[in-house]
C-alpha positions as CSV (number, residue, x, y, z in Angstrom):
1,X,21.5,50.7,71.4
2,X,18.1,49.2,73.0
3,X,17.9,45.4,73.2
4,X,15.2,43.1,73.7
5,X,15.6,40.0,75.9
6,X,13.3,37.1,74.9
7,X,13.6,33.6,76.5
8,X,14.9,31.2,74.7
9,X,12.9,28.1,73.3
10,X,16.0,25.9,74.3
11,X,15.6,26.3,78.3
12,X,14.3,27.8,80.8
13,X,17.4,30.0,81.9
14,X,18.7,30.7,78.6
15,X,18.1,34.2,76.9
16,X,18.4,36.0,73.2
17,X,19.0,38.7,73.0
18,X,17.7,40.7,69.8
19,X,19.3,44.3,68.8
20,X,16.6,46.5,67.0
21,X,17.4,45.7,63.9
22,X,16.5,41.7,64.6
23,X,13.3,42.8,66.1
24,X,10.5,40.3,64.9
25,X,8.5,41.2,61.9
26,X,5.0,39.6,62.7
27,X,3.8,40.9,58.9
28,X,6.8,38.9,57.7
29,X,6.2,35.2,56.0
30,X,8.1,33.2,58.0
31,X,6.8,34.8,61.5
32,X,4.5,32.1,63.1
33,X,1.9,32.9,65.7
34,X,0.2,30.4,68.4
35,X,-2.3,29.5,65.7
36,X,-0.3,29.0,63.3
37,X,-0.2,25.1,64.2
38,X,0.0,21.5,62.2
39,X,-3.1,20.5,63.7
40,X,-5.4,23.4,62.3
41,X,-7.5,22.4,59.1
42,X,-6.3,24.7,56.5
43,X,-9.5,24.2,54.6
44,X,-12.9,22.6,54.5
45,X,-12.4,20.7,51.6
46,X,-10.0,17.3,51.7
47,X,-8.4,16.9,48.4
48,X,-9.6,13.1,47.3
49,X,-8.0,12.8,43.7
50,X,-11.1,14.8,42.2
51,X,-12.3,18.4,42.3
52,X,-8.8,20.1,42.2
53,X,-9.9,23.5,41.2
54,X,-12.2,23.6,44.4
55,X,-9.1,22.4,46.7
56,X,-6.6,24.3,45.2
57,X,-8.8,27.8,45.5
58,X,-9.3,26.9,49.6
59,X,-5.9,26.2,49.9
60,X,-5.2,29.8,48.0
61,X,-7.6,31.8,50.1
62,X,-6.1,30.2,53.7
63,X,-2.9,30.7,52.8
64,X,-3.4,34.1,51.5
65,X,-5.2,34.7,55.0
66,X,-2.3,33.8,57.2
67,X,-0.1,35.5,54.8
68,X,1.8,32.3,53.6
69,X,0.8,33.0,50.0
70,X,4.1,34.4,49.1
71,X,5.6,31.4,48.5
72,X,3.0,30.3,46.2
73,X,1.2,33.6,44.8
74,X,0.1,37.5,45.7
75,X,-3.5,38.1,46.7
76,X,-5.8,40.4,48.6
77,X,-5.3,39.5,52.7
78,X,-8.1,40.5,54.7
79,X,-10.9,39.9,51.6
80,X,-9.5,36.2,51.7
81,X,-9.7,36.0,55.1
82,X,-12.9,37.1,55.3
83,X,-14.2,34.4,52.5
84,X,-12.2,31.8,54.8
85,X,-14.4,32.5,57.4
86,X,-17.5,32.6,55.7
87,X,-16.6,29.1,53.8
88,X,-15.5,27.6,57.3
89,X,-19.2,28.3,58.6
90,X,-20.8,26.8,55.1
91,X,-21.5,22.8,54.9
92,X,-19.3,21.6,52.2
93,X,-21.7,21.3,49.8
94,X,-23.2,25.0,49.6
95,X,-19.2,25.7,50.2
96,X,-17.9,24.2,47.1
97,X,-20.7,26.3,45.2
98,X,-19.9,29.2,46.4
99,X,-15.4,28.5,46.6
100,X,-14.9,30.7,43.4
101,X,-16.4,33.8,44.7
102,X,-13.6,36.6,43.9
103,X,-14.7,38.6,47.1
104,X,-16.4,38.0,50.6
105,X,-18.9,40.8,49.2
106,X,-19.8,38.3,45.8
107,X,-19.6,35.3,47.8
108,X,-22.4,37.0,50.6
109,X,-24.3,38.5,48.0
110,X,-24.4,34.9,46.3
111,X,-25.8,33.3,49.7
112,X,-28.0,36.1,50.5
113,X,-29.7,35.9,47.2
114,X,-29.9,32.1,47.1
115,X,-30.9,31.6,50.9
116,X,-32.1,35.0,52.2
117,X,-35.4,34.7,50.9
118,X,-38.7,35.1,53.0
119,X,-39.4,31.3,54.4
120,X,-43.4,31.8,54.7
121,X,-43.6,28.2,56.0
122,X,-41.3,28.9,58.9
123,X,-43.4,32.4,59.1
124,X,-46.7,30.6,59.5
125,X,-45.1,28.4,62.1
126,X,-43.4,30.7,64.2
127,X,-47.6,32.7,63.8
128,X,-48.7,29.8,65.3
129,X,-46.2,29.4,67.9
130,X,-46.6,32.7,68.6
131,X,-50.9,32.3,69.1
132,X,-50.4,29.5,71.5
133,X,-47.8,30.1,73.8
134,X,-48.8,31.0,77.3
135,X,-46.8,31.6,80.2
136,X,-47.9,28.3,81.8
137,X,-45.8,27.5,84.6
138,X,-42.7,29.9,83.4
139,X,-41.8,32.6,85.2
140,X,-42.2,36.2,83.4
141,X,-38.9,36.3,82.6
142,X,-39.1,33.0,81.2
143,X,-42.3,34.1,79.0
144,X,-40.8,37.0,78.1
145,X,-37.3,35.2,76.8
146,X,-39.9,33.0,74.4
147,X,-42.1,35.8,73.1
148,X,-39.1,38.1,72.4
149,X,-37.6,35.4,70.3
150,X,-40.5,34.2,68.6
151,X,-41.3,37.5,67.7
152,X,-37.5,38.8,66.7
153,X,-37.6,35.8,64.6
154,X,-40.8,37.2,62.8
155,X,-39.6,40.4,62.2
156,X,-36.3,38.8,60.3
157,X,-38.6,37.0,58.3
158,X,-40.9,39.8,57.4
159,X,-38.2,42.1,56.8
160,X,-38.0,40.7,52.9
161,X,-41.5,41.0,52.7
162,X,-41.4,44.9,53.1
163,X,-42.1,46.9,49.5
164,X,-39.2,48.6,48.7
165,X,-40.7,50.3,45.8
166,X,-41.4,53.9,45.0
167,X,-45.5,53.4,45.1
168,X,-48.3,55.4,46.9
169,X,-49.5,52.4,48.6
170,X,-48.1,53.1,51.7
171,X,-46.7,49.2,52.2
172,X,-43.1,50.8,52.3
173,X,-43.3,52.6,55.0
174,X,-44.0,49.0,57.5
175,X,-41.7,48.5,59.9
């Protein structure tokens, strides 16, 4: 029989010893890990006596996401966790309109199509930052740092401005 010796939470000295068949479960409910902590926010929206249905679907999808849901209901892991994360890095505003996607893919396609859009004011500014910047007293590196930004900013914009269409025009094939 093979045991495992873990220290005990109790003291320094003590041990417990665990046969294999009292091995931890780290995909079981009850496991907690370092993170698992009261002090974490569980969700980005504070429940205030209104909007329930926006509460209660965070508090679904982060419990779900530390696989705590089982006490409450079954849902998809890793999708919720991947929604958590995307709804942790929204303002809660644009997060509350977007807290009933079903899946991370719907809730990115949502912001994407809302957001993602070709900003041609910020493309005409970053034109003209990109006109007069000189190296002044910067060293190349230094020029080189503010050129490649401007410019891979550009290209992020101009991206959506690309033709994706089947034409003979020849604007599709821009890089």
């Amino acid at each position: 029989m093979v045991e495992t010796t873990l220290p005990s939470p109790i003291s320094s000295t003590s041990q417990i010893t665990l046969t294999p068949a009292q091995q931890i479960d780290s995909c079981h409910p009850y496991f907690l890990t370092s993170s698992d902590n009261p002090g974490i926010n569980l969700i980005n929206i504070s429940f205030d006596g209104s909007s329930y249905a926006n509460w209660r679907r965070g508090v679904l999808i982060s419990l779900s996401a530390k696989n705590k849901l089982g006490f409450i209901n079954a849902m998809e892991k890793s999708n919720d966790m991947v929604i958590v994360w995307l709804l942790k890095s929204l303002s809660k505003d644009i997060g509350e309109s977007v807290i009933y996607s079903q899946t991370a893919e719907e809730l990115w396609n949502e912001l994407e199509q809302r957001y993602g859009q070709a900003d041609g004011t910020k493309l005409f500014q970053l034109q003209r930052e990109l006109n007069s910047i000189s190296q002044g007293s910067s060293d190349v590196a230094g020029y080189f740092t503010k050129l490649k930004r401007i410019r891979d900013q550009m290209k992020v914009l101009n991206t959506f401005m690309i033709c994706n269409c089947d034409c003979k025009c020849g604007a599709n094939t821009q890089c």
